[in-house]
N, C-alpha and C positions, 0 to 999 in steps of 0.2 A: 547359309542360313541367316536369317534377319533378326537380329537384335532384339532380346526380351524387352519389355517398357521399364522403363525406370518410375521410380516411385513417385515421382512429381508427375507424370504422364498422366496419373489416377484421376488428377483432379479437372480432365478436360470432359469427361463425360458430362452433358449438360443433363438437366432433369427431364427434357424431353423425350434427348436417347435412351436412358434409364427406362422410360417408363416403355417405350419401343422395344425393347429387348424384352420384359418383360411378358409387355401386349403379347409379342411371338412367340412365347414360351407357352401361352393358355393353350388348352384345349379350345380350340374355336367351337366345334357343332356339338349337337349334342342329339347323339343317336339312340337315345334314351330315354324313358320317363322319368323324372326325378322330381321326389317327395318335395325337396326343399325348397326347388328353386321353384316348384309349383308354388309352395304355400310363402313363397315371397313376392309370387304374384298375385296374390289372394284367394288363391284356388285351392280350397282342402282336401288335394285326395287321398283320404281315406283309405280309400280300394289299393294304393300302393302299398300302405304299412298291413292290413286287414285283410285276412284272416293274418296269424305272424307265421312267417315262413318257416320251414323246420327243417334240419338235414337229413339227410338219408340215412335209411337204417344203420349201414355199412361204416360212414363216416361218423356216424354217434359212438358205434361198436370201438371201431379204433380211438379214437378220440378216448373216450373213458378210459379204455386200456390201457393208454399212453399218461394221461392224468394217474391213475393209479400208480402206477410206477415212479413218476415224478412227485409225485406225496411221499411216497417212502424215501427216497433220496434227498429230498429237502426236510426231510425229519429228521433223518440218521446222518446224516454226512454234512450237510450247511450247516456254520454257527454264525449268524448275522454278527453275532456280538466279536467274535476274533475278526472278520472282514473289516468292522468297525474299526477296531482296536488296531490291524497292522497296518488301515488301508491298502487293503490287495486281497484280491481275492482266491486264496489257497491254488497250486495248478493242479491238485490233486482234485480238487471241487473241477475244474476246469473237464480237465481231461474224465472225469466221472460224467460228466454231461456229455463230452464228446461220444463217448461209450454210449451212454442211452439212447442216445438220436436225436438230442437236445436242440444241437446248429442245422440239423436238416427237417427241421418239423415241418419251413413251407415248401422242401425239394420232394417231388416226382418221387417218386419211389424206383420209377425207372434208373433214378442216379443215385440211388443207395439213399436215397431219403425216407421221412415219415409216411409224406403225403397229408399229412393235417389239413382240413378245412381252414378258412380262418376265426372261425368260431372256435374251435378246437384251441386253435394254436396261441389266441387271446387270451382263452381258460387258462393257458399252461402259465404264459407270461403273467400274468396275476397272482396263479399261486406261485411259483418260484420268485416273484419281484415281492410276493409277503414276506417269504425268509431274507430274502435279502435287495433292495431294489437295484445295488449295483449289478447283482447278474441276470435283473430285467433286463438293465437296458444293455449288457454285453448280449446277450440274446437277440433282441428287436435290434441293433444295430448293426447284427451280422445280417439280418436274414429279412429285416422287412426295409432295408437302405444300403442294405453291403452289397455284394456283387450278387446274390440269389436273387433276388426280385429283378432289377435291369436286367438280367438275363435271361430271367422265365418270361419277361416281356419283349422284350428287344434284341437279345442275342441270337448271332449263327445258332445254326446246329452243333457247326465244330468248338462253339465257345461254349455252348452246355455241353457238351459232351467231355472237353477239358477240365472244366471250373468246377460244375455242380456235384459231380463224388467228391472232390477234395473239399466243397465248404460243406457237405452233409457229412462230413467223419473227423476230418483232422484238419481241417484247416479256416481261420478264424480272416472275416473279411470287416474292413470299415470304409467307410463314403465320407470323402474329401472335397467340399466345397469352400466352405468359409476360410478365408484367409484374413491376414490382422487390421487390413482395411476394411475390409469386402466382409459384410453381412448378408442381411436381403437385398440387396444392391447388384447384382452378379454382373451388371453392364461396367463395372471397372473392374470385373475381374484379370485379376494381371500373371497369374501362372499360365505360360505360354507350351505349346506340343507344335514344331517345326516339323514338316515334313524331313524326311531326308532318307532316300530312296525307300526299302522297305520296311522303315520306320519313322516315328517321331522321336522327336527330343525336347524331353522336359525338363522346364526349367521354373522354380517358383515356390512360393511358402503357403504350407495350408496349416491352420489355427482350430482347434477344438475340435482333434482327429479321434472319436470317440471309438474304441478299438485300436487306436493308431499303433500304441506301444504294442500292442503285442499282436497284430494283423500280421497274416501273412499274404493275403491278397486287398488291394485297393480300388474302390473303383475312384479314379480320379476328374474332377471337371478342371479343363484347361483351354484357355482362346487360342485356336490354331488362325495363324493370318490367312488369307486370301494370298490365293495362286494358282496360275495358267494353266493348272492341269497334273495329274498325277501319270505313274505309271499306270500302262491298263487302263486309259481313260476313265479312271477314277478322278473322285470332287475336283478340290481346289475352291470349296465353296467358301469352306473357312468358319468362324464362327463357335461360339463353345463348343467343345465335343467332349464324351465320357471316354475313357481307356478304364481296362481293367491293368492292373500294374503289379508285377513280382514285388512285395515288401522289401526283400532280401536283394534287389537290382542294385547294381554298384550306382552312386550316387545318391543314394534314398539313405537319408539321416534323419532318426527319433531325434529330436534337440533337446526336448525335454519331458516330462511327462508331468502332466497340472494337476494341482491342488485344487478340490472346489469347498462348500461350507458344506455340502453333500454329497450323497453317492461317494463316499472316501475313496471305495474300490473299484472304483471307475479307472479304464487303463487308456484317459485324453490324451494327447500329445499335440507338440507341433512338430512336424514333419515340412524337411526341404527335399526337395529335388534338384539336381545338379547335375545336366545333363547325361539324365536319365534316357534310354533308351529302350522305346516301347514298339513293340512290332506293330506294325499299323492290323494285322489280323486281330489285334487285343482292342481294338476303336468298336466301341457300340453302337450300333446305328451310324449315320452317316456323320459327317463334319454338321457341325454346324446342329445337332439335335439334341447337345447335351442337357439343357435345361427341361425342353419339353420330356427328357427320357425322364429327368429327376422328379416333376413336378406329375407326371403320370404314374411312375412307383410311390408318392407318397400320397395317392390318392386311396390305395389300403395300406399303405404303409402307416402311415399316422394314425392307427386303429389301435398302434403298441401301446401309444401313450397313455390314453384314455382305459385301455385293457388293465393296466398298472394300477391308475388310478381308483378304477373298482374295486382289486387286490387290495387297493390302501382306506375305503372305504369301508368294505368289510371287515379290517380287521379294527380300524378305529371305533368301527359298533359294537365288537363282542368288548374293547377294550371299556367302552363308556358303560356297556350294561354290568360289569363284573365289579368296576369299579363303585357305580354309583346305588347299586344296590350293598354293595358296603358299608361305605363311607358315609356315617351318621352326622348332623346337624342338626342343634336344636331336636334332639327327638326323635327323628327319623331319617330313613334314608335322604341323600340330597337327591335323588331322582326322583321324588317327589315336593320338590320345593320348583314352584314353574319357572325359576330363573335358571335353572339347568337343566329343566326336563323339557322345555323348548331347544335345547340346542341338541339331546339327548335325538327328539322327535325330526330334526333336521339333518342330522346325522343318517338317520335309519332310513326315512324319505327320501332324501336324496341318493342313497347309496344304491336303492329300489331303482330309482330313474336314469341312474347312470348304468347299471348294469341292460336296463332295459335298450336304452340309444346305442347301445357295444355291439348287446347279442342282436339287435334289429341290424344295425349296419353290416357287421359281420356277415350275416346270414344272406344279405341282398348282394354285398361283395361274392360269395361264393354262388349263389344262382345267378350273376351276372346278368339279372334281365332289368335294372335302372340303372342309372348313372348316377355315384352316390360321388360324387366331388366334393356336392356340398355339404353333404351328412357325414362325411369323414370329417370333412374339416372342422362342421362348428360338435362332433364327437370330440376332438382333442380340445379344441377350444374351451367347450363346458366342463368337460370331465379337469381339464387340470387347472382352471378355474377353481371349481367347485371341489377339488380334492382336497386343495389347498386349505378352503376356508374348514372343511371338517375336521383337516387336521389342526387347525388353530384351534376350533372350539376342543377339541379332545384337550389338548394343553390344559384351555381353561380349566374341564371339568376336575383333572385331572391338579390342578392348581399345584401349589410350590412342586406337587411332584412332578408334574408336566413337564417343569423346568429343569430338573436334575437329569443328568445322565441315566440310563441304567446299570454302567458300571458305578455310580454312585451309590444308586440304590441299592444295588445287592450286597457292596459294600459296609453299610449300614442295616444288612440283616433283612431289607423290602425285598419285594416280586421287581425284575429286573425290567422294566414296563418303558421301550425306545420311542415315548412318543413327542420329545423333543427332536429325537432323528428323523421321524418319517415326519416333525414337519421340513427339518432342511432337506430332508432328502426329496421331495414333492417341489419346493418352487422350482426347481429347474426344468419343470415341465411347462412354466408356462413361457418358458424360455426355448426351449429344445422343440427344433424343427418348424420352426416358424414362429416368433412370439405371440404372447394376447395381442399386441397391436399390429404387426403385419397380417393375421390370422385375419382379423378385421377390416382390413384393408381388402385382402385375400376374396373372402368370402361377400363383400359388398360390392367387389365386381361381378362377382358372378351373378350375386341376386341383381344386378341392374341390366344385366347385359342382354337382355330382351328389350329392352329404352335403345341402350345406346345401339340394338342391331337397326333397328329403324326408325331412331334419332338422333343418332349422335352426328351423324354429315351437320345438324344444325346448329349443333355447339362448337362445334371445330372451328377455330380463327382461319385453318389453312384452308379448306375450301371454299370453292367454288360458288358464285351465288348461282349456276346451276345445278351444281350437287343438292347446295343449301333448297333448293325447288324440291329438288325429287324426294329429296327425305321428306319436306313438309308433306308431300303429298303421302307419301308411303306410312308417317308417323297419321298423319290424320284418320288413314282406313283403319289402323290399329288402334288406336285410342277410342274410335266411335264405338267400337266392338267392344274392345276391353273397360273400358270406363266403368260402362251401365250394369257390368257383371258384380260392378263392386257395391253394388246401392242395397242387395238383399241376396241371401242363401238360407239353406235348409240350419242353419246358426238362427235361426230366429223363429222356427217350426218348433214349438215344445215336445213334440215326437220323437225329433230325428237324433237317428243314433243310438234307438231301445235295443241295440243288442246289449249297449254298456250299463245299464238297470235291471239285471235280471233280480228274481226274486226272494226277498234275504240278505243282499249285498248293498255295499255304499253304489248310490249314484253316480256314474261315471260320466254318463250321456251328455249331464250339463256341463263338464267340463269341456270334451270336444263340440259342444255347440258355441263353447267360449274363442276356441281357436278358430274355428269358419270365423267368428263374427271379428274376431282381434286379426287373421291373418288379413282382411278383406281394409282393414283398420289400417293395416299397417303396408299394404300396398297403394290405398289412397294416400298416405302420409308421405311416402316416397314418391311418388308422383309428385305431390305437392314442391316436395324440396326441390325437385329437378327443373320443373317450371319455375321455383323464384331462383335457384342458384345459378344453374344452367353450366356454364362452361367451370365453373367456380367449386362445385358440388364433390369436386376431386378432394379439395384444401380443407372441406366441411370432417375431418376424419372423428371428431365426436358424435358430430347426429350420425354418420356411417357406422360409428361402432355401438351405438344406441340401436339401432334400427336391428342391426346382426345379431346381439344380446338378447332383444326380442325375438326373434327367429328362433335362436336357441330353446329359449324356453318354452316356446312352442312345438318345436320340434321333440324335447321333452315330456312335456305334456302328453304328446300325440304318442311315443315310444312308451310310454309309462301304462295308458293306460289298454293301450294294445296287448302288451306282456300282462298284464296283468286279468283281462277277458282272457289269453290264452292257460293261465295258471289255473283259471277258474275251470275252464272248457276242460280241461284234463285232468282234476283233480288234487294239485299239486299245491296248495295252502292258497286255494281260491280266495277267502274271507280276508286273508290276511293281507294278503297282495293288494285286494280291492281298496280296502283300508289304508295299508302307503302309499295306493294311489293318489285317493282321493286328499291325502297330507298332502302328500309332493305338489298334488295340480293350486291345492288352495295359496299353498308357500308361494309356488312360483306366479300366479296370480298377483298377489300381491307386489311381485317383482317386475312383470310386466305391467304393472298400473303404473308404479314410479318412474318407469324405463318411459314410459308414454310422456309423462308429463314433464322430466327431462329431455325431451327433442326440442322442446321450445322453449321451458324455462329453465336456462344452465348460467354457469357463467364461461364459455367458450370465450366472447367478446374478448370479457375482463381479462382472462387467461392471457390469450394472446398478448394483451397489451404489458401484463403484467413479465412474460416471457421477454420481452425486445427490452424492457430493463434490465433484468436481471443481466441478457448476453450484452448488453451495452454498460455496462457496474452503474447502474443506477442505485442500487441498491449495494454494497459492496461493504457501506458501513454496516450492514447488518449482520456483517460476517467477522464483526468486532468480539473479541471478548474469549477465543478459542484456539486451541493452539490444533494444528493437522498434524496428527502421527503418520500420514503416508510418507512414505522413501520418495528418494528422487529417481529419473529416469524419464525418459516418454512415454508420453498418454500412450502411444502406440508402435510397439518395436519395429524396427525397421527390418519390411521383408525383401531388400535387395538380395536379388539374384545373384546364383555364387554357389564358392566349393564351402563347405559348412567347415563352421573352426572347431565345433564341441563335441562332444564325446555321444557316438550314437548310444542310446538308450533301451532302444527299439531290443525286446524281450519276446522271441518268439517261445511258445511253451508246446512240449512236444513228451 
């Protein structure tokens, strides 16, 4: 067997490989219609989001039934506040979930699962991540990134028919990627799986194992090297690959289990491997497919996060309307003083428009007839963005109390009101499973990669000045066509779109005549960049994540006011709906104006310039005057490979 890499080895991946590993990890075609990456090219269709999809009788039937049941059990049996309090989340709570059907809501019913839609399975995640968000995300991390999802996409028969009763009843799975180098980066990733006859051997450190302490099944990413050929003339291709991994396999050591400023009850860890020993029938898909497996499950997998983030926006509205219809000033309630009844109306708006983008993606995820890549991703994107800022403003509203514990508060005789927790417990979403700025990177390829499919040979240094021919000719036919489509649309017809102005209701119409004319807006503007940036347009990642941000809210918009015709269409607080539409579209209007006129007037330039002193100590005296209470130790612990020296941690609950 060949020698795992040593830690310095890490730092020979150059930026180009990096980005080559990555390029190979996308989904390349796209056999699909899809909303977003339409209206990033300035096409607004409509007819994708319209009429809004619904599920089947059957799947609504089950689904409520399953919701009803998990309302009483996160009423009677979760106490957010003891999770808080011991960090950990009770195994009686644990195993009462396991009981429900809790860990198999996305397995087959065939393997002892729910069967949930993912609309369903959202709802559930939201209200059980209200009582407590640590047992969101032990939930979404078993089942929408742990070993269920890669398997209902990519596994044997004989691997669902092994794996998926045991994670739909008793048994708790986590996904192992990140290690203490290795972020979004995955081309230096350095935990290695050797061939070695009817197995591999692993060996290597994975970092922020969320389930790790107490998983019993793993799915793991590890670089298998290249080699002449397997038994069975099998691979040898090599290349990242997934294994599903016994927790409990000799060599597999918890090291520790992390502390965060959130989710207390979160059961992270870091996890080593020590020539571990994995049956090669445990390998997902082939050698060599483990990114593309990861990056195709969290195409509905990162639907968790954004699902949560509704759950935490609704409860931050009943918390601000209870509160500020209380809490007098000067005279009157403070929800009526417009310096908090604006953040009151931003709240409630927004919370309308995130649920809207959830259950719209959701619903297209389970009828599976677009390709929602892009609309999962800028859904976690916006949703934990914008979770974030509602729970800040709740603080505010909520002023010195915001700030207190609610073991403080109840202490002192108050309503025990955690909205200091749920804002720590909220930013690690815009962390968890891709950050806001990978997310953006993420999602601005994709919106471009109708440019670069029939223009990019002519930004490329490495080719060919006859490649550099054929693309000109093949970008020219494309452009001629597409250009002229963007000079006028039914965005500028005072007509179009009278389904969203019925009779008695706020006007909706002018708001999607505002997205035709700003998506068409903002496909010309990207054009623009690609023409003056060209090969360069990679490094531009602020106008990229301006452009993205714009999408989103468009995207918003479009989901907002879709759900919202449909509440009307069926009776369900039509008026009222119409009404948070018409708040949400005008807000986020206002945020796409600025978003526009930030693409060109920023201080990007200055930034940069201002960054190459800082890492050069240009500035170094400014850091005069203050003492660092951080400890010593390295920026980043060393994951050489090896037999572990620390006491396994790893807590399986049973």
């Amino acid at each position: 067997m060949s020698a795992p890499p040593t830690p310095s080895s890490r730092s020979t991946v150059t930026e180009r490989e990096a980005r080559e590993v990555a390029e190979a990890a996308r989904e390349q075609d796209w056999r699909k219609p899809s909303f977003a990456k339409e209206l990033f090219l300035g096409r607004f269709r409509l007819d994708l989001l319209h009429p809004h999809p619904l599920p089947a009788d059957e799947d609504a039937q089950r689904g409520e039934e399953f919701l009803a049941k998990l309302r009483d059990f996160c009423e009677t049996k979760i106490d957010g506040a003891v999770i808080e309090r011991d960090a950990r989340i009770p195994d009686d709570v644990i195993t009462g979930l396991k009981e429900l059907g809790a860990f198999g809501m996305k397995i087959d019913t065939k393997y002892g699962g729910l069967g949930l839609t993912q609309v369903y399975y959202n709802k559930a995640l939201a209200l059980v991540g209200s009582a407590n968000p640590a047992i969101g995300a032990l939930l979404s991390a078993h089942q929408s990134i742990g070993v269920p999802q890669p398997l209902k996409m990519f596994g044997t028969q004989e691997q669902k028919d092994t794996f998926l009763p045991r994670c739909a009843r008793t048994d708790i799975s986590a996904f192992l990627l990140t290690e203490p180098d290795v972020g979004s980066d995955p081309a230096r990733l350095a935990t290695t799986a050797v061939r070695d006859g009817d197995d591999y051997v692993l060996d290597g450190v994975k970092l922020w194992t969320t389930n790790g302490v107490v998983a019993d099944l793993l799915v793991v990413m590890a670089r298998v090297p290249k080699s002449e050929g397997h038994k069975n003339g099998e691979g040898g291709k090599g290349g990242i690959t997934a294994f599903v991994v016994e927790a409990a396999s000799k060599g597999v050591t918890v090291e520790n289990r992390n502390a965060f400023m959130g989710l207390r009850g979160l059961e992270n860890g870091v996890t080593r491997f020590h020539r571990v020993r994995v049956p090669a029938a445990h390998r997902i898909g082939p050698e060599g497919a483990g990114l593309k497996i990861a990056l195709t499950t969290l195409n509905t997998g990162r639907l968790s996060l954004p699902a949560m983030c509704v759950g935490a926006g609704k409860w931050c509205l009943k918390i601000a309307r209870e509160w500020s219809g209380v809490r007098e000033q000067w005279g009157r309630p403070v929800a009526l003083h417009e310096a908090v009844g604006s953040k009151i109306s931003f709240i409630a708006a927004t919370t309308f428009a995130l649920e809207a983008v959830l259950d719209l993606s959701s619903q297209m995820a389970d009828e599976d007839r677009n390709d929602i890549r892009i609309e999962a991703a800028l859904a976690k994107l916006y949703g934990s963005e914008m979770a974030c800022l509602m729970a800040d403003e709740l603080v505010q509203i909520r002023g010195g109390r915001g700030f207190e514990t609610a073991a403080s508060l109840e202490a002192r005789g108050e309503r025990a009101v955690p909205a200091e927790q749920i804002l720590r417990d909220l930013r690690i979403n815009r962390i968890f499973e891709g950050s806001t700025e990978i997310m953006h990177l993420l999602i601005a390829r994709e919106a471009v990669d109708a440019h670069l499919s029939v223009a990019g040979d002519l930004i490329d240094p490495d080719k060919t000045l006859s490649d550099k021919a054929k693309a000109g000719a093949q970008a020219g036919v494309f452009y001629a066509r597409w250009l002229p489509k963007l000079v006028a649309g039914p965005g500028q017809l005072p007509r179009s779109y009278a389904d969203f102005h019925p009779s008695g209701h706020r006007d909706l119409s002018g708001h999607l005549r505002y997205v035709e004319r700003t998506a068409r807006k903002l496909a010309r503007s990207t054009f623009y960049a690609m023409s003056r940036w060209q090969g360069r347009m990679e490094t531009k990642q602020g106008f990229l994540g301006r452009i993205v941000d714009i999408g989103a809210e468009l995207f918003a918009m479009s989901a907002a006011c879709v759900r919202a015709e449909h509440l009307r269409a069926k009776g369900d607080h039509g008026r009222e709906a119409y009404q948070l539409a018409d708040a949400f579209c005008r807000q986020a209007r206002v945020r796409v104006e600025e978003l526009f006129g930030r693409l060109w007037t920023n201080t990007d330039d200055v930034d940069r310039k201002v960054v190459k002193g800082v890492l050069g100590g240009a500035y170094e005296w400014l850091e005069q005057g203050v003492v660092d209470p951080s400890g010593d130790g390295p920026w980043i612990a060393d994951a050489t490979p090896g037999e572990s020296r620390r006491e396994n941690v790893h807590r399986p609950i049973r």
